[in-house]
C-alpha positions in Angstrom: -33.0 -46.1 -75.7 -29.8 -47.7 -74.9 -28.9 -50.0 -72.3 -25.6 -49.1 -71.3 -26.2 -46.1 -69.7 -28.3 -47.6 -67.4 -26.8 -48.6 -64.0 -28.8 -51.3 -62.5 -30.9 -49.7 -59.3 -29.7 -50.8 -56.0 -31.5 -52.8 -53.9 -33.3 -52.2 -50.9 -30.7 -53.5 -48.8 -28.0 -52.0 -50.9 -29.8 -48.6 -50.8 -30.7 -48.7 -47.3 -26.2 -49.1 -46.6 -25.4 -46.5 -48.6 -28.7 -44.4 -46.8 -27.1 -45.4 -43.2 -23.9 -44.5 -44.4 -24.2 -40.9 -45.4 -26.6 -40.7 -42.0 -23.8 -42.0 -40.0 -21.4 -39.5 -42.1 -23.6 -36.6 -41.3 -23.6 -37.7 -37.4 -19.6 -37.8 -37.3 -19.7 -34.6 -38.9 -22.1 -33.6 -36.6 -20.5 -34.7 -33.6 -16.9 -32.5 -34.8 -18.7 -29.7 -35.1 -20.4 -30.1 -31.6 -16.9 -30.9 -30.2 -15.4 -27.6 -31.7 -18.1 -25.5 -30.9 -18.3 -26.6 -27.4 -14.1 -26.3 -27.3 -14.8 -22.7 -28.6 -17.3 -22.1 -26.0 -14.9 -23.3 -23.2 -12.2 -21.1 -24.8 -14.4 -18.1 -24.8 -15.9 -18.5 -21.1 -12.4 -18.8 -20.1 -11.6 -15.4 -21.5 -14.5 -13.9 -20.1 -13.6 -15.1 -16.8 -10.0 -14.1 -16.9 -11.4 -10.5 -18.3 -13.4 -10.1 -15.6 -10.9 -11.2 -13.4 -8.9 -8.5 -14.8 -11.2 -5.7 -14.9 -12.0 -6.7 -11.2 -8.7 -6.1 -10.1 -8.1 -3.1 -12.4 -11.0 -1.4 -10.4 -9.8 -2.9 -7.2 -6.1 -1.0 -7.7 -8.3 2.4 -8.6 -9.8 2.0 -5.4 -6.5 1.8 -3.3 -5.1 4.5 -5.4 -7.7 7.1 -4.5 -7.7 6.0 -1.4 -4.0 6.0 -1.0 -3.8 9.8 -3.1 -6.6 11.2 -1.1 -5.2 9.7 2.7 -1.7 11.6 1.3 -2.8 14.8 -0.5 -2.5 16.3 2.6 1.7 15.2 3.3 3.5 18.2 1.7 1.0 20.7 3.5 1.4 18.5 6.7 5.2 18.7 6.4 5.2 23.1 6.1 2.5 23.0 9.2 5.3 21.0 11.0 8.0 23.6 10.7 5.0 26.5 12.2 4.5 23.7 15.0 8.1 23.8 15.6 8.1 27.8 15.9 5.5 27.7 18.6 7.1 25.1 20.4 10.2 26.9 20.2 8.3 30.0 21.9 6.6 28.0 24.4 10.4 27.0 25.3 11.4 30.7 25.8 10.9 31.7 29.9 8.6 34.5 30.4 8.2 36.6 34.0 5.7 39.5 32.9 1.7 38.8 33.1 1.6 40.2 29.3 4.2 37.3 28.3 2.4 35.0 30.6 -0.7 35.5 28.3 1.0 35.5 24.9 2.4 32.5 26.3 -0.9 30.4 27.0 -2.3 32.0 23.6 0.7 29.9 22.0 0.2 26.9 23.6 -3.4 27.0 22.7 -2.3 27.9 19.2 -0.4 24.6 19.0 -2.9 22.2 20.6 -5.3 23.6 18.4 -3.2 22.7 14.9 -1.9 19.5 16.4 -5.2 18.8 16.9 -6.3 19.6 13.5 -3.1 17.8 12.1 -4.3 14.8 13.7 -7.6 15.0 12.3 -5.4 14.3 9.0 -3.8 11.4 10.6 -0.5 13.0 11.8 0.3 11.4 14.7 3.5 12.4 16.8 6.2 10.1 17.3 6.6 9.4 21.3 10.6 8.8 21.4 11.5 10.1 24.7 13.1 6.8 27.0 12.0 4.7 24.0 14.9 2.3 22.1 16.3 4.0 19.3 14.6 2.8 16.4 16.4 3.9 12.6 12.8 3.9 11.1 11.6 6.9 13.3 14.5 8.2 15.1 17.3 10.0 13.4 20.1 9.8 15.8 22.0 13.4 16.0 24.5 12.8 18.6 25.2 9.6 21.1 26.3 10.2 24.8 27.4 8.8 27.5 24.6 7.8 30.0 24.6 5.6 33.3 21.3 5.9 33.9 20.1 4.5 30.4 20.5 1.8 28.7 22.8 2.2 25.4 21.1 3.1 22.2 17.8 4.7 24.3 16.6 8.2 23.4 17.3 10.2 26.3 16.5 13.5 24.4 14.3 14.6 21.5 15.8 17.7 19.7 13.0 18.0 17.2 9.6 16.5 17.6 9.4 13.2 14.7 6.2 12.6 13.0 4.0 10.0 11.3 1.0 10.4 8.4 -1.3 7.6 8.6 1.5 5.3 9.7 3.9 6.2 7.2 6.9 8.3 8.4 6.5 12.2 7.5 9.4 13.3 9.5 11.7 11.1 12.2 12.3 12.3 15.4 15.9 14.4 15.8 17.5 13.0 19.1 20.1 12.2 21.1 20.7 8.5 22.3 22.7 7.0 24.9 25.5 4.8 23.9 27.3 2.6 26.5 29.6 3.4 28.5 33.0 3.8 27.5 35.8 1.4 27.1 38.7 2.2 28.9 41.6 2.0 27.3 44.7 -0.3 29.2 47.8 2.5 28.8 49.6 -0.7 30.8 49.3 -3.2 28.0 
């Protein structure tokens, strides 16, 4: 047996460095891997979060879709029944003298109560205009006259009847407005 190859053994002290050493190696080590795992864990709570964050919302804008498709299914059909509405209110207009008209007469106006009634059921709601300030986002303004009695740019005459569909406009009130009166013009000057 040769001597060179042997390495003398450590000591006890020596041994017990290089045994704290490695320990203390394998806690850092330790102690990274904590740190990344727990950095990973915080990174993947966050994304659960913000995905259910975002799937919250996504149902949340379902709900007011339906909501909103099923509250205006009903507008197009609304907006025909309007124009029938309009016919009726256009007979009810028409002066009748005989007891036969008399009756067709209160058949119509029951005929109309009963489908505004049902068209409010829907949530069509008419638009009261008549004396009320002319307002662009419910009124249409057809003509503007001359009016003493009224303040300028009040409706002093609804030519069609002006609607509304859950609050939303479904057809503005035709009118007339009065305007101020006018300016006389100095043929003087």
């Amino acid at each position: 047996m040769s001597t060179e190859n042997l390495q003398p053994e450590p000591s006890g002290q020596e041994s017990a460095a290089a045994s704290q050493a490695d320990f203390q190696t394998d806690v850092d080590k330790l102690r990274a891997d904590l740190a990344s795992a727990e950095d990973k864990a915080k990174q993947n709570w966050e994304l659960v979060l913000r995905t259910k964050a975002d799937a919250d919302n996504l149902v949340r804008r379902a709900e007011r879709n339906a909501e909103q498709s099923a509250k205006f299914a009903v507008e197009r059909l609304c907006g025909e029944l309007l124009d029938v509405l309009d016919g009726l209110d256009q007979g009810l207009a028409l002066k009748v003298e005989t007891d036969e008209g008399k009756r067709m007469h209160e058949g119509l106006e029951l005929t109309g109560r009963k489908l505004l009634a049902t068209l409010e059921k829907f949530g069509v709601k008419p638009i009261d205009a008549l004396n009320k300030p002319f307002d662009a986002n419910l009124h249409e303004a057809m003509v503007a006259q001359e009016n003493p009695n009224l303040p300028a740019d009040t409706v002093m005459m609804v030519l069609q009847k002006g609607y509304t569909l859950h609050g939303r406009l479904l057809r503005p009130a035709r009118v007339i407005v009065s305007r101020g009166p006018a300016t006389k013009i100095d043929t003087n000057a």
